[in-house]
Structure formats: C-alpha cells, structure tokens
N, C-alpha and C positions, 0 to 999 in steps of 0.2 A: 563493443562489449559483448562477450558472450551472452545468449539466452540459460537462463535458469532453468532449472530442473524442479519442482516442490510440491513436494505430496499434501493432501486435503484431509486436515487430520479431522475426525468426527470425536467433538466436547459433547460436555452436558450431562443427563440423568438417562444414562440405558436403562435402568428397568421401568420404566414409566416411557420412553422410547420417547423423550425432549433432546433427540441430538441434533445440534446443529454443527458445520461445516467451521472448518476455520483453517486460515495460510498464517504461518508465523513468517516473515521475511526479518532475514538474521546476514550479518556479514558484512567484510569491508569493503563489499562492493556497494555495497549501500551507500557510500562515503563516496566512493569514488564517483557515483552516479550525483552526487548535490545535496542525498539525505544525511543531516548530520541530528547526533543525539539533541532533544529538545526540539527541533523543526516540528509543526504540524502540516498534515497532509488533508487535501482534499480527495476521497474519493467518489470517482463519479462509475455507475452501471452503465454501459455507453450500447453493448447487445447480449444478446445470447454469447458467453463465455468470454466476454469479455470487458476489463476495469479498468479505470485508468486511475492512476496516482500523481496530484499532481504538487507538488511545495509550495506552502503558501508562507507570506510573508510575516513577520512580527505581530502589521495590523491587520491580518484577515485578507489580503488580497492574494490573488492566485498569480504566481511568478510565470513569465514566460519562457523561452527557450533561453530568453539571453540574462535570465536573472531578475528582469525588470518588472515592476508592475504592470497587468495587462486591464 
C-alpha cells in the first residue's frame, strides 16, 4: 500500500491561542488496510513523531497481524 500524504490541521479557540493539533484519517484505503466503520482502535505514542494504530477487537483485545487476539 502506498504511504499517505496528511496535513496537521490546527482546532480549537485562536483568540485565546487553545489550538491543538489534529489528523482526520478519511478513505477506502482505510477498509482496505482492516479499519472498517465501528472498529475501535488502540493508539499508542511509540517516539518522537511517531504512532502507531492498532485494531482492537469487540472485547478490547488488540488484534495481531493475522487478525487473532494477541
């Protein structure tokens, strides 16, 4: 799969200067990558610039590569 391209769009209250940071992730490659509509996702802060997203299961368990509970 290709790499993504996506800009950091800055929310919140600019005149009081409360802006935080935020990525919308939109698209059917979403689908094709495992995320489907209703799925929750675990994200985890792993360094400096970088996140990781991972699909967790019905009961809260985080999926592995192969779909399975890990």
């Amino acid at each position: 799969m290709n790499p993504r391209t996506l800009k950091i769009e800055a929310v919140g209250d600019f005149a009081y200067r409360k802006v935080k940071p935020r990525i919308r992730l939109t698209g059917h490659w979403l689908e094709r990558a495992g995320f489907k509509p209703g799925n929750r996702v675990s994200v985890t802060h792993i360094a400096e610039g970088i996140i990781e997203l991972r699909l967790e299961d019905p009961d809260g368990f985080m999926l592995n590569e192969t779909g399975n509970p890990s």
